[in-house]
C-alpha positions as CSV (number, residue, x, y, z in Angstrom):
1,X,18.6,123.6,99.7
2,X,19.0,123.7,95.9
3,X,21.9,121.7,94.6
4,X,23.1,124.4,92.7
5,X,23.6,127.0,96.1
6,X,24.4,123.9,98.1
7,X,28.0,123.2,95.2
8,X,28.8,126.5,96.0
9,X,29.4,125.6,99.5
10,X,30.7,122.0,99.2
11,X,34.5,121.6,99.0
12,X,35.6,121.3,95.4
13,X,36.9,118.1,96.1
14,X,33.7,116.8,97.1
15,X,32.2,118.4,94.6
16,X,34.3,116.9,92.1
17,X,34.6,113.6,93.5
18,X,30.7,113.6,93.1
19,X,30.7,114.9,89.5
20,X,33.3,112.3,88.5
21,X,31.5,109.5,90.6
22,X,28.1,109.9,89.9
23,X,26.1,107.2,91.8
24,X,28.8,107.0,94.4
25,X,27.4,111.1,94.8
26,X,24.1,110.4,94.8
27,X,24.2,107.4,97.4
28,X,26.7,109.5,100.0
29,X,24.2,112.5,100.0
30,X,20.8,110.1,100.3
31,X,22.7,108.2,102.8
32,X,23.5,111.3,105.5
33,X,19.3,112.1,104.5
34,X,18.2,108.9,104.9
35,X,19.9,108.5,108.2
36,X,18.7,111.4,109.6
37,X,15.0,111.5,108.5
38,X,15.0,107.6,110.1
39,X,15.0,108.1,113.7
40,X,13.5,110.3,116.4
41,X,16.3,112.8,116.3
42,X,15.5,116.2,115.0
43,X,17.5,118.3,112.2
44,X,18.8,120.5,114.6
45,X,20.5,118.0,117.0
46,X,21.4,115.6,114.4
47,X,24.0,118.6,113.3
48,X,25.0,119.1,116.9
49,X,26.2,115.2,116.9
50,X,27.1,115.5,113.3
51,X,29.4,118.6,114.5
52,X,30.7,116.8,117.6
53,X,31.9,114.0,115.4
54,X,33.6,116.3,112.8
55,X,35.5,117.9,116.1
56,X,36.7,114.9,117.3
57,X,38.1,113.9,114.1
58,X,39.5,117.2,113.5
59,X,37.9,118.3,110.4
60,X,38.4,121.6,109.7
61,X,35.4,121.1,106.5
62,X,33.3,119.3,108.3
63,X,33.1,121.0,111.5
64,X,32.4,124.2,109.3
65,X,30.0,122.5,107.2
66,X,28.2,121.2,110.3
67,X,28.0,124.5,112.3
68,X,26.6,126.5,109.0
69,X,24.2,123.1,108.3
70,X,23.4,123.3,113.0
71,X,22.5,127.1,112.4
72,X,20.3,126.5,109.5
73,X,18.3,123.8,111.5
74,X,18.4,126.9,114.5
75,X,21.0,125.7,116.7
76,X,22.1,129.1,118.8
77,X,25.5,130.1,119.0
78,X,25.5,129.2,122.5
79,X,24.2,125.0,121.8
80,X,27.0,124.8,119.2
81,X,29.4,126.3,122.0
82,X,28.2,123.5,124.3
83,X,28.6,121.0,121.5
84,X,31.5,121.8,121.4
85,X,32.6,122.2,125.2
86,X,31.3,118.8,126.2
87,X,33.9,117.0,124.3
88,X,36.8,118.6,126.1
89,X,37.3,115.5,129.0
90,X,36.8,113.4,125.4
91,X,38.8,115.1,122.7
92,X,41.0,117.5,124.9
93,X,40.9,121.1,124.9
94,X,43.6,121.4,122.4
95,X,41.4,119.6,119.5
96,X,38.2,121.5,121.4
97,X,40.1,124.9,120.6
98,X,40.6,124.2,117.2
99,X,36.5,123.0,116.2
100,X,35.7,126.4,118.5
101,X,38.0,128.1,115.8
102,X,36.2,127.0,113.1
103,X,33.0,127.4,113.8
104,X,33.8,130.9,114.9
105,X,34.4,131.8,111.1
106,X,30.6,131.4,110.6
107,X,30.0,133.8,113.3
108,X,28.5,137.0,112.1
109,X,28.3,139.5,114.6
């Protein structure tokens, strides 16, 4: 993804927090890459965990950015539901609820 389309979809925070901090930018987005592009785990489920993670720390951003970023890699909306179902005995339903809520408003039907 270009970085031009991917600004449009970052948080303006980030966005500006990258601008202002340049090589603090470029190190946090080649460190997610480098991560994932390490190990045996594919694109796909390396957003499923990333999305799991964002749930349990209840972020509304991430949990978005990590469902759009799950789809991309083809995650179904039925893997992200499970994603997102297994934490319940972890997270609780309540904080469950609310990452089902966001990732709902990526949902096109």
């Amino acid at each position: 993804m270009s970085d031009e389309k991917q600004s449009h979809e970052l948080p303006k925070h980030y966005v500006n927090i990258r601008e202002r901090f340049e090589e603090y930018g470029v190190v946090l987005s080649d460190l997610g890459r480098v991560v994932r592009e390490t190990g045996p785990i594919d694109e796909k489920n390396s957003q499923l965990i990333q999305l799991a993670a964002s749930a349990a720390i209840r972020s509304e951003g991430a949990v978005h950015s990590h469902t759009r970023q799950a789809m991309e890699s083809g995650a179904t909306k039925d893997e992200i539901y499970q994603s997102l179902l297994l934490l319940t005995s972890t997270i609780g339903f309540p904080n469950v609820a609310a990452a089902i809520s966001w990732a709902e408003d990526l949902f096109v039907d």
